[in-house]
PAVEX-751079 format. One line per 10 residues: number of its first residue (from 1); their letters; for each residue x, y, z of N, C-alpha, C, O. Coordinates in steps of 0.001 Angstrom, whole numbers, padded with zeros to 6 digits. Example, Ala and Ser with C-alpha at 12.3 -4.5 7.8 and 13.67 -1.06 7.14 Angstrom:
BEGIN
1 = as = 013190 -005690 007800 012300 -004500 007800 013200 -003300 007800 014236 -003319 008465; 012850 -002250 007080 013670 -001060 007140 012900 000030 007870 013409 001138 008039
END
This chain:
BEGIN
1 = xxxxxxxxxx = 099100 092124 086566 100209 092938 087034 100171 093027 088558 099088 093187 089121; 101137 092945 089143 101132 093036 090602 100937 094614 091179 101277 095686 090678; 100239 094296 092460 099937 095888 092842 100873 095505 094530 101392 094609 095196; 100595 096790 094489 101572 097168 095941 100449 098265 097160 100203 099448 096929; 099948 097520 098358 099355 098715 099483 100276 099107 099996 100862 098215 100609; 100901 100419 100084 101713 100679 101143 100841 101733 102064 100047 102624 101763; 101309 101268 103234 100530 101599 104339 101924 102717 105455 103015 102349 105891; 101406 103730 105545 102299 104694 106558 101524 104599 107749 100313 104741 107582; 101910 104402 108873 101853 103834 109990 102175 104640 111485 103374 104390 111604; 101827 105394 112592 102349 106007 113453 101709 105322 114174 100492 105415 114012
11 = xxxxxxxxxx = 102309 104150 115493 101404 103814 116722 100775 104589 117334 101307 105684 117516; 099240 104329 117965 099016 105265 119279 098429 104502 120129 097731 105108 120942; 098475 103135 120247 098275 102076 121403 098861 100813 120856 098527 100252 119813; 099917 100390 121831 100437 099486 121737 099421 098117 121736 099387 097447 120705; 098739 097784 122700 098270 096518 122692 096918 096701 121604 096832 095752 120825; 096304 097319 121505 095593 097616 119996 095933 097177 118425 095302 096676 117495; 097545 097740 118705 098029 097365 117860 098263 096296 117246 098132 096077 116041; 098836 095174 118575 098949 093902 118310 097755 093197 117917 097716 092527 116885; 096735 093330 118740 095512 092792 118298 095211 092789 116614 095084 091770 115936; 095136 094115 116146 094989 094697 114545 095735 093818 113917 095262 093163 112989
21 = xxxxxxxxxx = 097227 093647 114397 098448 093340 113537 097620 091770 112826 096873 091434 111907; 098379 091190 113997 097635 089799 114048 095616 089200 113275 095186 088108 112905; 095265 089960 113325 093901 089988 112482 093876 090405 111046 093441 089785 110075; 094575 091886 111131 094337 092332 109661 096103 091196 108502 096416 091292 107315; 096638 090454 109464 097434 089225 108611 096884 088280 108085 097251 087730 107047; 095457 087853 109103 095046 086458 108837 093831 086735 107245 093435 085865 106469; 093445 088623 107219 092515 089031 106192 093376 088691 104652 092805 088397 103601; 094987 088829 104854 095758 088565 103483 095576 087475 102676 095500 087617 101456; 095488 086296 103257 095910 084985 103027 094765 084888 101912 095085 084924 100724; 093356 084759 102323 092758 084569 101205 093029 085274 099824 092675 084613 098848
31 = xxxxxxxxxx = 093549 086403 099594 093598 087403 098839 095298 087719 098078 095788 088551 097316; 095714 086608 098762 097060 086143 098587 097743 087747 098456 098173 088221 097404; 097727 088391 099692 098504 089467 099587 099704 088948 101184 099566 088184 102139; 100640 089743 100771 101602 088921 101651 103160 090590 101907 103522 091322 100987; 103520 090640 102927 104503 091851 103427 105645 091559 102368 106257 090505 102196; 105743 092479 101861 107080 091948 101698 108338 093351 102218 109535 093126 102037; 107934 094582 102780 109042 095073 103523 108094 095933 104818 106973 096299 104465; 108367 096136 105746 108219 096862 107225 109168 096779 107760 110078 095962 107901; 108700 098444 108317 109804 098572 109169 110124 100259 109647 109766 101090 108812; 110669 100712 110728 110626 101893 110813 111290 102633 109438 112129 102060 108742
41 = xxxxxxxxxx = 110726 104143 109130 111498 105009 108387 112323 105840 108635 112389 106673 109539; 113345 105470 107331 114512 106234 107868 114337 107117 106764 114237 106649 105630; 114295 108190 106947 113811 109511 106432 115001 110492 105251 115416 111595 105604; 115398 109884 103915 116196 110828 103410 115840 111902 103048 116676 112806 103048; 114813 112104 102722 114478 113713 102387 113186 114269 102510 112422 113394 102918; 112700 115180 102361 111188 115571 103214 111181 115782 104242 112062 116206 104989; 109765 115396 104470 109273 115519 106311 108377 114250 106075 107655 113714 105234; 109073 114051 107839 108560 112757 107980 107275 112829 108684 107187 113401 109771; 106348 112310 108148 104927 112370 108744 104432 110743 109771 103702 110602 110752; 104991 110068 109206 105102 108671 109198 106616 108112 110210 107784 108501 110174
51 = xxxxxxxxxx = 105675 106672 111364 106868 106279 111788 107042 104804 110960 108127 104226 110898; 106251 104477 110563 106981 102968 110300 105770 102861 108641 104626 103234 108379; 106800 102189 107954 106100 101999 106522 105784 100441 106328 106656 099837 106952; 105076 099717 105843 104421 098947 105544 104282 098463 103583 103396 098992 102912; 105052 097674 103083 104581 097166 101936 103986 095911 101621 104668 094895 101490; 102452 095935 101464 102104 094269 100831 101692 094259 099380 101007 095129 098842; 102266 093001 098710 102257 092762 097669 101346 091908 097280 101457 090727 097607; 100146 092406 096415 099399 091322 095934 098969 090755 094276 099230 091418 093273; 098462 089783 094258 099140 089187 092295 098405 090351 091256 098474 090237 090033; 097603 091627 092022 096332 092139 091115 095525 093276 091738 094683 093040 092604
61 = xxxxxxxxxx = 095790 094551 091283 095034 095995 091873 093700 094710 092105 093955 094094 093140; 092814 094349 091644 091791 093686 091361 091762 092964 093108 090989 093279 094013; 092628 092166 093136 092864 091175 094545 093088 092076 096003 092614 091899 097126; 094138 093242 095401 094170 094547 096174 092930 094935 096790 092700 094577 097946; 092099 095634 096138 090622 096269 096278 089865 095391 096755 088903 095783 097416; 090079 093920 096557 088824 093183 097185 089256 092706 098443 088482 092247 099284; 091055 092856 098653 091215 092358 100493 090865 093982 100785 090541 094178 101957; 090870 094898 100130 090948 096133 101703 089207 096348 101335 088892 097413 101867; 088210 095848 100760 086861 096189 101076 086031 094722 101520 084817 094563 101650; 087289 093593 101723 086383 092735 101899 085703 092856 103353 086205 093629 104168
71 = xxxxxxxxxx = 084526 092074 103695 084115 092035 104846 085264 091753 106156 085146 092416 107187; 085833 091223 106084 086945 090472 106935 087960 091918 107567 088403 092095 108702; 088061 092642 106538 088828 093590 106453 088657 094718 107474 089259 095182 108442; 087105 095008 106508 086322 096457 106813 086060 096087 109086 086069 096814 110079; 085928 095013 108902 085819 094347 110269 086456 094681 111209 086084 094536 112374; 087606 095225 110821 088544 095625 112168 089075 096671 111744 090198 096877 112206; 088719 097358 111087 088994 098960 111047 088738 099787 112260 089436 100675 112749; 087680 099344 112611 087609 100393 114279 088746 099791 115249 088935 100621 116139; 089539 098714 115412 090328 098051 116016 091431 099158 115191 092036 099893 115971; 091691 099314 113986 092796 099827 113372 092826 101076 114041 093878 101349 114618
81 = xxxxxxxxxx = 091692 102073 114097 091640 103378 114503 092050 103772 116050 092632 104783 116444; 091600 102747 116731 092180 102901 117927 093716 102119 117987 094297 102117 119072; 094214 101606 117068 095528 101499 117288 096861 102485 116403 098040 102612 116734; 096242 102982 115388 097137 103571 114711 096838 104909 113803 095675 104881 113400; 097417 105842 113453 096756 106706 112829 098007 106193 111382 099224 106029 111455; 096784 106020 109811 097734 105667 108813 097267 106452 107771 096444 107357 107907; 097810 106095 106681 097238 106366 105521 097765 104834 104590 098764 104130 104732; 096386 104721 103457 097196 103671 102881 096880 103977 101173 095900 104529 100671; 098146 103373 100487 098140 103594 099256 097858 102780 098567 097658 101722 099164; 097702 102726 097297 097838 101672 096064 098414 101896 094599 097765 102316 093641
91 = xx = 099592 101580 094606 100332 101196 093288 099405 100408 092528 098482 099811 093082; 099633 100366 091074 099498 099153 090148 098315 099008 089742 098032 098078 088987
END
């Protein structure tokens, strides 16, 4: 069954960011997880805690759990922290 990370996202350093972006993409590929929507939120109801949302789709909670604890991953988490404050989820 396919699972879904969605990741809520607020920048707090731009060039951090890019760095993260670009690294924590190249951690998907093995794990065949892949974006399939980003983008800022547009907020219908609630409170918005979050500026920009993040969905990747991968073939398996199973494939899920092993890209966000693989080594590759866990690797640039301190890169993540200084670029963004998030939270991330898991469907499926």
């Amino acid at each position: 069954m396919t699972a879904l990370i969605i990741v809520d996202v607020t920048p707090i350093d731009k060039e951090n960011l890019a760095r993260y972006s670009a690294l924590a993409a190249e951690t998907l590929i093995n794990y065949q997880g892949e974006f399939i929507a980003k983008g800022p939120i547009e907020n219908l109801h609630g409170e918005k805690n979050f500026d920009i949302k993040l969905v990747i789709q991968f073939p398996s909670k199973e494939k899920a759990l092993s890209w966000y604890n693989s080594e590759a991953y866990q690797n640039i988490i301190p890169i993540r922290e200084k670029a963004i404050h998030s939270q991330f989820h898991l469907i499926g």
